[in-house]
C-alpha positions as semicolon CSV with decimal commas, in nm:
position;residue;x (nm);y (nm);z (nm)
1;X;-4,004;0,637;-1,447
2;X;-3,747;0,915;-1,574
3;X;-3,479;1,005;-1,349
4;X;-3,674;1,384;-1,283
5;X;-3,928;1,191;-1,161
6;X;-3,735;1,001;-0,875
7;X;-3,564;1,280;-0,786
8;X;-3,862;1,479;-0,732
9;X;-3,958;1,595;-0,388
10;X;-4,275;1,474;-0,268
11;X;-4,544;1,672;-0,011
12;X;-4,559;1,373;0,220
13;X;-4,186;1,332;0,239
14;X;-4,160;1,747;0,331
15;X;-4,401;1,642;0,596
16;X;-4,261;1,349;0,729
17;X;-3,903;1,555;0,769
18;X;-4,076;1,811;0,890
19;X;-4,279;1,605;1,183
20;X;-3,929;1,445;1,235
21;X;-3,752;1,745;1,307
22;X;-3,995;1,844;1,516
23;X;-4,038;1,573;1,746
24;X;-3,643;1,553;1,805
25;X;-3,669;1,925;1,944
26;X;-3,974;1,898;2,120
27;X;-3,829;1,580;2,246
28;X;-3,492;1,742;2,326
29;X;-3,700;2,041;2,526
30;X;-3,888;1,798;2,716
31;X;-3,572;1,633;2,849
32;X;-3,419;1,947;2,914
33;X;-3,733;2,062;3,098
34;X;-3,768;1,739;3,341
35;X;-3,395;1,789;3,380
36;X;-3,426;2,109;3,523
37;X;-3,745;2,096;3,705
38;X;-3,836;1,745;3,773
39;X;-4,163;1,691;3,544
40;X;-4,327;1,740;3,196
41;X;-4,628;1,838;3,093
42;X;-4,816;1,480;3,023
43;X;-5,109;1,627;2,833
44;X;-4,919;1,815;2,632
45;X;-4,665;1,549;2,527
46;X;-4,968;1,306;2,494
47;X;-5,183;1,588;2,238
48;X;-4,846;1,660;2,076
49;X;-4,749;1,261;2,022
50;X;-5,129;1,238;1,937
51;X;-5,129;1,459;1,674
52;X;-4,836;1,372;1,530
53;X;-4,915;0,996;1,504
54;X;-5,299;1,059;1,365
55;X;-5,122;1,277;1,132
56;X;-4,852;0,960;1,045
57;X;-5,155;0,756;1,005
58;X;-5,362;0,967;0,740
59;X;-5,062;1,002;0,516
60;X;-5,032;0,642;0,513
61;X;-5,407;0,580;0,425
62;X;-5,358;0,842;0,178
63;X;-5,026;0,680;0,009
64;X;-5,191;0,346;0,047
65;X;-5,551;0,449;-0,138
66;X;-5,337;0,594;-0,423
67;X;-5,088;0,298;-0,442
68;X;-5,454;0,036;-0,486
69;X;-5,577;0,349;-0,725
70;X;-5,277;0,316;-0,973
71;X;-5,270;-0,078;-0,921
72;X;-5,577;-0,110;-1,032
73;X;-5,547;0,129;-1,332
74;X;-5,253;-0,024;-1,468
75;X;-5,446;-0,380;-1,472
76;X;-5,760;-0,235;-1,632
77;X;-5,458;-0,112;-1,895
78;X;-5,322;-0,439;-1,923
79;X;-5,653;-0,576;-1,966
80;X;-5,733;-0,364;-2,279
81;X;-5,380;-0,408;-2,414
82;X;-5,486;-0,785;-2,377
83;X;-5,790;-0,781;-2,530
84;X;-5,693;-0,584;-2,819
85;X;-5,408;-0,841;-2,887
86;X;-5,622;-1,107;-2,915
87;X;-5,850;-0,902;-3,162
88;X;-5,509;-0,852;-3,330
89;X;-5,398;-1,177;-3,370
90;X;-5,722;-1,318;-3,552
């Protein structure tokens, strides 16, 4: 891995800040709002933390599929690079 390629700024990660940043102000505005008048709105901080978390979850089955993906590319790579040794070496 070349250092461009560390550096570079991935979709999930722009999402992940993103949902972050979010949830702190909604968060923030749901404080302020039972400060003020006593109560929140429950289904909407339920759908909202819903939402958010389903969303949490797919980009982890998503990062996780591609992770077993490349695993499993580089061994079929190492097993060619093996085999083609061996036909090397006799």
């Amino acid at each position: 891995m070349d250092e461009a390629e560390k550096k570079r700024i991935r979709t999930m990660d722009v999402i992940l800040i993103v949902i972050a940043v979010f949830l702190l102000i909604f968060i923030s505005l749901l404080l302020w709002m039972y400060y003020r008048t006593g109560g929140i709105p429950d289904t909407l901080c339920t759908c909202v933390f819903g939402v958010c978390g389903g969303e949490c979850g797919v980009m982890g089955w998503i990062k996780t599929t591609k992770d077993k993906q490349q695993d499993r590319q580089y061994e079929l790579e190492d097993r060619a690079a093996g085999k083609e040794g061996e036909e090397d070496d006799t």
